[in-house]
N, C-alpha and C positions, 0 to 999 in steps of 0.2 A: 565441515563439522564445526558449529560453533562449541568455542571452550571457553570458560570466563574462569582464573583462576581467582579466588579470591581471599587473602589471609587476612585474619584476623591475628593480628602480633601483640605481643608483651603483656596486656590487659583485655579483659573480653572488652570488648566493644561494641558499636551498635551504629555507625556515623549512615547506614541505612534503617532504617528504625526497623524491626521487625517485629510483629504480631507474636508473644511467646505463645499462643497458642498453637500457631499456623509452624513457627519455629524455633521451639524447644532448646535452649540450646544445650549444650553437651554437658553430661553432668562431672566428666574429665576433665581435670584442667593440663592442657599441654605448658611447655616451656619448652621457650628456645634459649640454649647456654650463650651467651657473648662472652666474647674472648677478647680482653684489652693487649691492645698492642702498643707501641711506643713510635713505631712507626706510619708515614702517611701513607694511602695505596696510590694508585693513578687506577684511576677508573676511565676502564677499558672496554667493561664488559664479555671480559676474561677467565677471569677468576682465576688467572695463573701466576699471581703472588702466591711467596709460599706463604705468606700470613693465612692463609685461606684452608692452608693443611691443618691447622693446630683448631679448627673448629669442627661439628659436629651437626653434622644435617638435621633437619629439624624432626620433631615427629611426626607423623601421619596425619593430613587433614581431611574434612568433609567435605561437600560440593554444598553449596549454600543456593547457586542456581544451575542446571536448570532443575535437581531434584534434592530438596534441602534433605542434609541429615544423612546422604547415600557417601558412598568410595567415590570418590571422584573417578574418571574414565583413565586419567593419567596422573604419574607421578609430579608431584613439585617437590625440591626441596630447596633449605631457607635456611644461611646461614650468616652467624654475625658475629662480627668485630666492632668494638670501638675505640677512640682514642681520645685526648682531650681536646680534640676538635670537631670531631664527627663521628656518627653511626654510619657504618657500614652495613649494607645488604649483599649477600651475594645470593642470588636465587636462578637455580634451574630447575625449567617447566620442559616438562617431559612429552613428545606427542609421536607415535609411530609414524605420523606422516610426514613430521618433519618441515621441512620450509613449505610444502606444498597445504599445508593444511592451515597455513597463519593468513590470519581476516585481519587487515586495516585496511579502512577507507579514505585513510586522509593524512597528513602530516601536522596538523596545526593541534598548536598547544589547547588545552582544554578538551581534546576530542569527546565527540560521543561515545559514550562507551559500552551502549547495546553495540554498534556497529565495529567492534573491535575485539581482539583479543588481548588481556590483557591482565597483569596483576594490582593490584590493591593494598595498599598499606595504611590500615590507621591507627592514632596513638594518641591514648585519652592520657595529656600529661599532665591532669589535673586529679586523676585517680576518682570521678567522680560519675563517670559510665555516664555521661550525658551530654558532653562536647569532647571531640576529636579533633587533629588533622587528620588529613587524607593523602596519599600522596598514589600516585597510580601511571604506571606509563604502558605501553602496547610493544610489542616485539622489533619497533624500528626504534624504539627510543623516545618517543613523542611524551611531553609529560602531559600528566592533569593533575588537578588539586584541587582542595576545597575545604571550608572549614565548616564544619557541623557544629551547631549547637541544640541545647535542648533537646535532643534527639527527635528533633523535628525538620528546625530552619537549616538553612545551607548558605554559605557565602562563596559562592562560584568565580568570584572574581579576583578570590584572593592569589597572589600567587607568591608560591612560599620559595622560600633560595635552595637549593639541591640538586644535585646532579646528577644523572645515569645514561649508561651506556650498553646496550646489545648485541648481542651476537647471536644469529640465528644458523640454524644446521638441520642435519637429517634427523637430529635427532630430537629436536624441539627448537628451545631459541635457550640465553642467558640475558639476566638482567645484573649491574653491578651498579649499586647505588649508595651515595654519598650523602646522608643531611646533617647537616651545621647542626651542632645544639642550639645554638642560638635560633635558630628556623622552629625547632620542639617547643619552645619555652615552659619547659620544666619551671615549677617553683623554686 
């Protein structure tokens, strides 16, 4: 069964350009709360810091592929911490099949990511809904990344500095992910 989870965090975004016609986006705006902490995590792909208790799963998302706009087939939830060195991710993807049901075809950085299972995270740090980062790994950890601009062009080659770590089970996989502010470059 392919699954392609795909969030869109903090700002709507767009770092795949969509047709508003074809898809609408939500006329909801979700939030996810961050939780500043004082402390570093070790990303493990865990989530078993307790810094991880004092946050708050994220709300409900859509499936953007393979049927925009529907419940997705399975739960994800997405949650965040930061500190004054890094945003934290900690996100579990939900799948009744469990290990048996995760698609990757390869280990190399930048994978394909039709041929993979895998999350998505981009962040217009420019507040300007028309360039992004991108940051995206697959259930073994493998990263990808890319920077959008225009909501057209892509620079595929970029590779930005941040961490992550997985953990996969019967019960889906976890992803635990680390990016330097400096990697976002906020204004």
């Amino acid at each position: 069964m392919k699954r392609l989870s795909t969030l869109l965090l903090l700002i709507s975004l767009r770092s795949f350009a969509q047709d508003a016609t074809i898809f609408k986006p939500d006329s909801i705006r979700r939030v996810i709360e961050a939780v500043q902490i004082t402390s570093s995590l070790k990303v493990e792909g865990l989530l078993n810091d307790p810094e991880w208790k004092k946050t708050k799963p994220s709300p409900g998302f859509i499936q953007i592929e393979p049927y925009q706009g529907k419940n997705p087939n399975h739960q994800t939830d997405v949650r965040v911490l930061y500190n004054k060195q890094f945003l934290y991710l900690g996100i579990v993807l939900r799948d009744s099949l469990g290990k048996k049901a995760i698609r990757a075809t390869d280990f190399k950085r930048d994978f394909n990511y039709m041929q993979h299972d895998l999350v998505n995270l981009s962040f217009d740090g420019f507040n300007d809904r028309r360039n992004a980062m991108a940051f995206a790994t697959n259930p073994y950890g493998v990263q990808r990344d890319f920077l959008s601009f225009d909501d057209i062009y892509y620079d595929f080659d970029w590779d930005g500095l941040w961490r992550v770590r997985t953990a996969r089970s019967d019960s889906g996989w976890v992803a635990e992910i680390a990016i330097p502010w400096q990697t976002l470059r906020y204004p």
